[in-house]
PDB file of N, CA, C and O in Angstrom, chain B, residues numbered from 101:
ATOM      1  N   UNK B 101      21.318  41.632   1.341  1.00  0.00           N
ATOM      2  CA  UNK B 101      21.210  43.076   1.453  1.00  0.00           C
ATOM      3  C   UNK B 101      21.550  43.713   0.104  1.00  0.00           C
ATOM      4  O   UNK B 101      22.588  43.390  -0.474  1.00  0.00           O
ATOM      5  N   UNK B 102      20.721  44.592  -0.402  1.00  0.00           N
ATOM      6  CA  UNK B 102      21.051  45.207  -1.388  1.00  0.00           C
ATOM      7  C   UNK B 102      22.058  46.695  -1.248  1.00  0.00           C
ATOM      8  O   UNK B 102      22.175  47.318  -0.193  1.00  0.00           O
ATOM      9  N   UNK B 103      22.813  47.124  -2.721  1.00  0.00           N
ATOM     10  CA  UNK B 103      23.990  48.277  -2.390  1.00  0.00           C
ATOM     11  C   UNK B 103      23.203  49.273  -1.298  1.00  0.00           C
ATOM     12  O   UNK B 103      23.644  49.488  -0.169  1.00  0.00           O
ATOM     13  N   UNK B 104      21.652  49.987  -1.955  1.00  0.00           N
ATOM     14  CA  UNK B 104      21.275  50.358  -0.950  1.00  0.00           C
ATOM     15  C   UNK B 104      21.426  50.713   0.248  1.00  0.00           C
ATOM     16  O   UNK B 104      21.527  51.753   0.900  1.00  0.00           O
ATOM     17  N   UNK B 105      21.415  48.854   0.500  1.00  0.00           N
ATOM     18  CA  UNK B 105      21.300  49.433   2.137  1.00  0.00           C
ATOM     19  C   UNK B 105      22.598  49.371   2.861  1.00  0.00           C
ATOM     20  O   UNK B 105      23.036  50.018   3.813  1.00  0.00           O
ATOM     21  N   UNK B 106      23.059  48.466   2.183  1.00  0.00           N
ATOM     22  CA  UNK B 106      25.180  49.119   2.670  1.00  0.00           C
ATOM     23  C   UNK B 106      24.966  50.307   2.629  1.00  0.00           C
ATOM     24  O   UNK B 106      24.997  50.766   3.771  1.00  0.00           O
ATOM     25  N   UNK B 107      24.686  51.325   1.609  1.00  0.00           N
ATOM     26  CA  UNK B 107      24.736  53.065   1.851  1.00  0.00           C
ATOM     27  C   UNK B 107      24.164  53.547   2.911  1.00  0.00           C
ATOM     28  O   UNK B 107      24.775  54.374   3.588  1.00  0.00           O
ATOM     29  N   UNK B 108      23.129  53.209   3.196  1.00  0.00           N
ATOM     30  CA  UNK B 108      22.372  53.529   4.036  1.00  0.00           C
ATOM     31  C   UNK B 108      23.089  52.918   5.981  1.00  0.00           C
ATOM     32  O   UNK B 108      23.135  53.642   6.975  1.00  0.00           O
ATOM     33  N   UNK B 109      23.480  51.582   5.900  1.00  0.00           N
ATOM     34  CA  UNK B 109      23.913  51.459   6.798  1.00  0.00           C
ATOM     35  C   UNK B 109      25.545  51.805   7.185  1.00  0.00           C
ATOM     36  O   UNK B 109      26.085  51.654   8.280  1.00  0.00           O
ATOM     37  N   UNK B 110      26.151  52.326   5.903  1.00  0.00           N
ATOM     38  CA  UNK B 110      27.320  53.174   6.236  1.00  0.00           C
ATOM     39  C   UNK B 110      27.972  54.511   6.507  1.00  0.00           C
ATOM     40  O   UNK B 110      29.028  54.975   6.936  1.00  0.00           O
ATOM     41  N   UNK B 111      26.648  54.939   5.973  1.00  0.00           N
ATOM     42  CA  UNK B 111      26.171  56.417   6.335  1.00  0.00           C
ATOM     43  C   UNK B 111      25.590  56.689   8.219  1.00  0.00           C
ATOM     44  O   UNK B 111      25.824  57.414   9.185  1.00  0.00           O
ATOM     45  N   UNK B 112      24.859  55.712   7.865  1.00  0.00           N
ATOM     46  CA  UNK B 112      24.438  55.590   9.631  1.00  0.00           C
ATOM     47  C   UNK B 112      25.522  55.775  10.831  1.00  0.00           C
ATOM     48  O   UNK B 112      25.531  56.492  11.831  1.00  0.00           O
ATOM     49  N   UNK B 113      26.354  54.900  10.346  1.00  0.00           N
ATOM     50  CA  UNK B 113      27.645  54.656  10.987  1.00  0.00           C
ATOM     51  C   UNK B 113      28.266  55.865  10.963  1.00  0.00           C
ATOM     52  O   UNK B 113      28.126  56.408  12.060  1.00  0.00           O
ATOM     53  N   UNK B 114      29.036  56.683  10.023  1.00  0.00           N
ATOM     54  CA  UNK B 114      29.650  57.181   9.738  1.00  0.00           C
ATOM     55  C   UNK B 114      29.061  58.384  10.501  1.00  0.00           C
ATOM     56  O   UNK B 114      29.942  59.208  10.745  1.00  0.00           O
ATOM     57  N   UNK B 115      27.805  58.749  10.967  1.00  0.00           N
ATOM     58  CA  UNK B 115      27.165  59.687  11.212  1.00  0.00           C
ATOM     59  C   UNK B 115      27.271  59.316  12.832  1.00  0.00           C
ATOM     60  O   UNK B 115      27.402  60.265  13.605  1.00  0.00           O
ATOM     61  N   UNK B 116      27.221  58.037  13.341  1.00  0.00           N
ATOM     62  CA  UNK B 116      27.279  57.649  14.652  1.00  0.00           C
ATOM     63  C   UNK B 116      28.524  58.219  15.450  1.00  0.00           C
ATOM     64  O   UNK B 116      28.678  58.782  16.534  1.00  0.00           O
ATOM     65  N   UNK B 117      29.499  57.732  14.206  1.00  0.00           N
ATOM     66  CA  UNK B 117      30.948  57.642  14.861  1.00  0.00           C
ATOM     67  C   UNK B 117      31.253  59.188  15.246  1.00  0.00           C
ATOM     68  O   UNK B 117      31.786  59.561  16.291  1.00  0.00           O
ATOM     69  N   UNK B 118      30.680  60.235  13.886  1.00  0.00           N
ATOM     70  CA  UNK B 118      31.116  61.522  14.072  1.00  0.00           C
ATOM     71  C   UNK B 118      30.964  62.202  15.399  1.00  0.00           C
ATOM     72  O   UNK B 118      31.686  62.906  16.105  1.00  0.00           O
ATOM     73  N   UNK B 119      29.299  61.545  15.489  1.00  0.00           N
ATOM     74  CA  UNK B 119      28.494  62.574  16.730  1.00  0.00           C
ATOM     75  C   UNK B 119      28.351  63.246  16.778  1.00  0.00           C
ATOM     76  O   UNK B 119      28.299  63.761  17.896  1.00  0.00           O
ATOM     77  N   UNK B 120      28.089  64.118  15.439  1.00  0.00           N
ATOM     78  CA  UNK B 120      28.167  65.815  15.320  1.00  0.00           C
ATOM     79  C   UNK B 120      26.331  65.454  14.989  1.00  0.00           C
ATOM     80  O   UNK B 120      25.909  65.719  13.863  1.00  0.00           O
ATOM     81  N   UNK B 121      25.636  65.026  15.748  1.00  0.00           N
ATOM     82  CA  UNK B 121      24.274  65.457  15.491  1.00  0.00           C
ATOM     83  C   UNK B 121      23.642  64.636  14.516  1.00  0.00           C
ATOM     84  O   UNK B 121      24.157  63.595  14.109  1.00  0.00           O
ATOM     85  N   UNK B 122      21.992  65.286  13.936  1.00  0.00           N
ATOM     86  CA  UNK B 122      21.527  64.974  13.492  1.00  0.00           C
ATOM     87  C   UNK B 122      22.628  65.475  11.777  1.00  0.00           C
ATOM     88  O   UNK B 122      23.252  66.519  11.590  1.00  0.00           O
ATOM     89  N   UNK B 123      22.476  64.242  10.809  1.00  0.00           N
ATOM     90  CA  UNK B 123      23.366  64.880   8.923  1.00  0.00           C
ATOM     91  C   UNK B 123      22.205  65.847   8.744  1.00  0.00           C
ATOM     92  O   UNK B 123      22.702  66.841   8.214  1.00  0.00           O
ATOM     93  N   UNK B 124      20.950  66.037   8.918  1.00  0.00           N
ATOM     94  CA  UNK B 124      19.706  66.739   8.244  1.00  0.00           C
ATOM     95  C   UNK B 124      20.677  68.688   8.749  1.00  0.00           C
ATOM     96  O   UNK B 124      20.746  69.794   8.213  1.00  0.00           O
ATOM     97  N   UNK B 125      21.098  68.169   9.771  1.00  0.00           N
ATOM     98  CA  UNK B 125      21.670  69.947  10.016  1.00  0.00           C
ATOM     99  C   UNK B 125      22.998  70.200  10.077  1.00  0.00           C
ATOM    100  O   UNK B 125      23.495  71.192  10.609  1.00  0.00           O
ATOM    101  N   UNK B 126      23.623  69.260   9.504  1.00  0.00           N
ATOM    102  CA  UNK B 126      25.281  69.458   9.060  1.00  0.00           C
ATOM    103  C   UNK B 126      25.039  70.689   7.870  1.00  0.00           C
ATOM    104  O   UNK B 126      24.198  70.823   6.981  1.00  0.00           O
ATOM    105  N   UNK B 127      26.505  71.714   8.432  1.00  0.00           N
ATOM    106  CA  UNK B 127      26.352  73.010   7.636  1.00  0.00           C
ATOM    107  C   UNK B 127      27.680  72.379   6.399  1.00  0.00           C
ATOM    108  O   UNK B 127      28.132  71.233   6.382  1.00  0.00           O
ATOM    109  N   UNK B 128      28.049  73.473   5.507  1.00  0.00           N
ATOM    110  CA  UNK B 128      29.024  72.940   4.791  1.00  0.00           C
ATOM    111  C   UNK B 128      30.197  72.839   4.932  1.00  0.00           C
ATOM    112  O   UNK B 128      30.959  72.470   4.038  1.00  0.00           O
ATOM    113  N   UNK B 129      30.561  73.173   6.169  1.00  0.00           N
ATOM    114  CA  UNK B 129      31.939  73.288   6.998  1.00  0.00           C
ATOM    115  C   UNK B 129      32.059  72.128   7.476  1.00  0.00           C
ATOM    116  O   UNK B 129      33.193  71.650   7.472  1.00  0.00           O
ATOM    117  N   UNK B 130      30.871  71.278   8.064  1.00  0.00           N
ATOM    118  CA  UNK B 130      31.053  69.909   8.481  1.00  0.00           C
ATOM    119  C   UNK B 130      31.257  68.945   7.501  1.00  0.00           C
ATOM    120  O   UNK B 130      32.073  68.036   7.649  1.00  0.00           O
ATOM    121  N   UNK B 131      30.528  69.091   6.449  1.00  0.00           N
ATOM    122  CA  UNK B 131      30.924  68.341   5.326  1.00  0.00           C
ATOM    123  C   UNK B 131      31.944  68.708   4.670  1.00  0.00           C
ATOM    124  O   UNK B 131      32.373  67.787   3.974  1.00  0.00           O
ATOM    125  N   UNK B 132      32.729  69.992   4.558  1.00  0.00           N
ATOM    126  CA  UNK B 132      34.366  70.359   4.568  1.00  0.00           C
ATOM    127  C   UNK B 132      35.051  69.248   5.498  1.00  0.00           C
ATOM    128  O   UNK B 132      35.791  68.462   4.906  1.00  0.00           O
ATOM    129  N   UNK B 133      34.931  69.121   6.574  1.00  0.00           N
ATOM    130  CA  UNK B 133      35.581  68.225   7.793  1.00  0.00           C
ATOM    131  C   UNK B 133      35.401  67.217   7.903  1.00  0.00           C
ATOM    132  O   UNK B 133      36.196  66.607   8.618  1.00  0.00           O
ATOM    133  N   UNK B 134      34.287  66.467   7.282  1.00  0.00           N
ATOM    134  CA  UNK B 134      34.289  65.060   6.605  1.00  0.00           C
ATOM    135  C   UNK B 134      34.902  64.749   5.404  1.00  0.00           C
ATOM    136  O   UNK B 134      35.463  63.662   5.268  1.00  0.00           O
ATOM    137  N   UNK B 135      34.865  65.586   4.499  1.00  0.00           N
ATOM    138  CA  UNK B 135      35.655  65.717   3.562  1.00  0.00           C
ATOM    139  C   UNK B 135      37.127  65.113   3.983  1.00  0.00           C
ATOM    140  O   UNK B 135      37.474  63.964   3.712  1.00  0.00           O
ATOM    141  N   UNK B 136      37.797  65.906   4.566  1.00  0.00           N
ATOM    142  CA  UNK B 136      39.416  66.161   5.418  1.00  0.00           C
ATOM    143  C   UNK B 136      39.430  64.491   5.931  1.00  0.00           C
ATOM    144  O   UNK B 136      40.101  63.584   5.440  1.00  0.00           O
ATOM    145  N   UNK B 137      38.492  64.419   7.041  1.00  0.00           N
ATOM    146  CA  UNK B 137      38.536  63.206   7.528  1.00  0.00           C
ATOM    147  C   UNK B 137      38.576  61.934   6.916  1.00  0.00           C
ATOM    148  O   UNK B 137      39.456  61.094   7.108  1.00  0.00           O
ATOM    149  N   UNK B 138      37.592  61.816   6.169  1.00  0.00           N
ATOM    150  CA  UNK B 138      37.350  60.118   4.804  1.00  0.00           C
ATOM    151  C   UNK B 138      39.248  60.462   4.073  1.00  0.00           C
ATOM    152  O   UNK B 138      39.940  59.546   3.628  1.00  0.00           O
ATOM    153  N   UNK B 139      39.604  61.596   4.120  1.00  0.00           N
ATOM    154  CA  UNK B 139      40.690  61.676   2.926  1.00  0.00           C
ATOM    155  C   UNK B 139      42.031  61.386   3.921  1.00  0.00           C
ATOM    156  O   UNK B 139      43.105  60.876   3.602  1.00  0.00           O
ATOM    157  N   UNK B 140      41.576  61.906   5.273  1.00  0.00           N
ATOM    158  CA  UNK B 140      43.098  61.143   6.264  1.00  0.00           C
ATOM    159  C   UNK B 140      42.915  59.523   6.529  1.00  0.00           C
ATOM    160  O   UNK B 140      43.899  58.798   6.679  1.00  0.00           O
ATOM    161  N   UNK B 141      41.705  59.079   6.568  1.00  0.00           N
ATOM    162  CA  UNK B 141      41.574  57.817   7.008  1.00  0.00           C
ATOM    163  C   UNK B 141      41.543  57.042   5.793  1.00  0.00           C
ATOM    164  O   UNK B 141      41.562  55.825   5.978  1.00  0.00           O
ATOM    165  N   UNK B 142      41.499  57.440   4.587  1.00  0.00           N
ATOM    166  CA  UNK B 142      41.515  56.514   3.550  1.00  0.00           C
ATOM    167  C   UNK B 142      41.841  56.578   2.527  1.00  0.00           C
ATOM    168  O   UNK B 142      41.556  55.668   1.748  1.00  0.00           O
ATOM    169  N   UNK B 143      42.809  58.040   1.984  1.00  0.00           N
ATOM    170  CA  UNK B 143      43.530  58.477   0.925  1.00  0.00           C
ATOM    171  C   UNK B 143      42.580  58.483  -0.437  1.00  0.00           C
ATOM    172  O   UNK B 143      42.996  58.434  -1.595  1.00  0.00           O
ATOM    173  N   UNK B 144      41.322  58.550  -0.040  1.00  0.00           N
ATOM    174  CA  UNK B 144      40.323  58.808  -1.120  1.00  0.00           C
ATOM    175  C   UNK B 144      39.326  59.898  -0.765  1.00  0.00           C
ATOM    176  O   UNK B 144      38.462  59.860   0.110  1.00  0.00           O
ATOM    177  N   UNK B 145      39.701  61.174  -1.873  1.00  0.00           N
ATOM    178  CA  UNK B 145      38.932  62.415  -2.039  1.00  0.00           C
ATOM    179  C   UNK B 145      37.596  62.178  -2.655  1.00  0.00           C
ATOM    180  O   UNK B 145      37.335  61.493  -3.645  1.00  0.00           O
ATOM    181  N   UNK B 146      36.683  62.968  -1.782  1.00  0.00           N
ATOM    182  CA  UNK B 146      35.647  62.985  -2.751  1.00  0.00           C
ATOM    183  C   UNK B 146      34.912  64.474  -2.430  1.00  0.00           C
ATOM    184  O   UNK B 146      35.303  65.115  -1.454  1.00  0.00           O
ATOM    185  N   UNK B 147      34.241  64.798  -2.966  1.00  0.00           N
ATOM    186  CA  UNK B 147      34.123  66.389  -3.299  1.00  0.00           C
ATOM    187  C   UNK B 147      33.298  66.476  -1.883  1.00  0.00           C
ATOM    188  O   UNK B 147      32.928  65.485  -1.254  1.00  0.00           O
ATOM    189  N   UNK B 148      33.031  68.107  -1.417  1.00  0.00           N
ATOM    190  CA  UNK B 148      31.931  68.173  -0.176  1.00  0.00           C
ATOM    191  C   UNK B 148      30.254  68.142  -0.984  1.00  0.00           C
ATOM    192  O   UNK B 148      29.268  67.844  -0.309  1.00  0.00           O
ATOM    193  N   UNK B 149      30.157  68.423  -2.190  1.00  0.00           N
ATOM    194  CA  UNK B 149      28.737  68.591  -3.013  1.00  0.00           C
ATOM    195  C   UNK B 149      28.425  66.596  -2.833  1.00  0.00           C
ATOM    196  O   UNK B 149      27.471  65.990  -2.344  1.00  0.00           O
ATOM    197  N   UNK B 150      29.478  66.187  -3.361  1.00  0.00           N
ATOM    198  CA  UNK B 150      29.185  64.483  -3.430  1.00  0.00           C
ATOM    199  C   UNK B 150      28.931  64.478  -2.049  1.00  0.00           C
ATOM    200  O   UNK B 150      27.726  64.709  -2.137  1.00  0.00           O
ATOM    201  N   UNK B 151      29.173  64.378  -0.605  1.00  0.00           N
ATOM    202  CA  UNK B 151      28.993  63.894   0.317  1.00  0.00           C
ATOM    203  C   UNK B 151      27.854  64.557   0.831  1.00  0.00           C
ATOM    204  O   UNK B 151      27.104  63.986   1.623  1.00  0.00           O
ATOM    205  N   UNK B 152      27.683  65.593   0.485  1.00  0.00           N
ATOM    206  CA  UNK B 152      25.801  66.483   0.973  1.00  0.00           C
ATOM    207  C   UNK B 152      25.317  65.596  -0.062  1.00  0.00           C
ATOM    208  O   UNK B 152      24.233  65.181   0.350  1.00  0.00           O
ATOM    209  N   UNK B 153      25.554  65.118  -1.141  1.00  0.00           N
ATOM    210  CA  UNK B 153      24.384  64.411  -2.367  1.00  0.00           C
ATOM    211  C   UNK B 153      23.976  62.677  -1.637  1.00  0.00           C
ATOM    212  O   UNK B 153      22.967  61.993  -1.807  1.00  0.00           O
ATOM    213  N   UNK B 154      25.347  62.371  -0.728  1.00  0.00           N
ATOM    214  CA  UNK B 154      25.067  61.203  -0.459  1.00  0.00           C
ATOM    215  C   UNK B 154      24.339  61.054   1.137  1.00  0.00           C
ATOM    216  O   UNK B 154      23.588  60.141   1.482  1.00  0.00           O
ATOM    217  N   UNK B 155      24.609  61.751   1.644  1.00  0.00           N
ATOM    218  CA  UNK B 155      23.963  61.994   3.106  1.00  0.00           C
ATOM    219  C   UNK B 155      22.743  62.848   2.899  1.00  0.00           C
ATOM    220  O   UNK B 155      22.054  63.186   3.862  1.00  0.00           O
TER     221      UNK B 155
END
């Protein structure tokens, strides 16, 4: 498997687990709250612009 598709299949996931819907209509408040979330579960920040760039 290439990095790719780890992204792709961890994003999937990550989008499963949330259950907040389809990512195509996450507003920026949800990606505020993913933000919050990746940073309680794993003490690593990453901006809300990076996580709309990666989803």
């Amino acid at each position: 498997m290439q990095e790719m598709d780890y992204l792709s299949k961890c994003l999937a996931l990550i989008e499963q687990k949330l259950n907040w819907g389809s990512r195509d209509k996450w507003t920026f408040q949800d990606f505020k709250k993913l933000q919050e979330l990746l940073f309680e579960a794993s003490n690593i920040s990453l901006s809300v612009h990076t996580l709309e760039r990666l989803f």
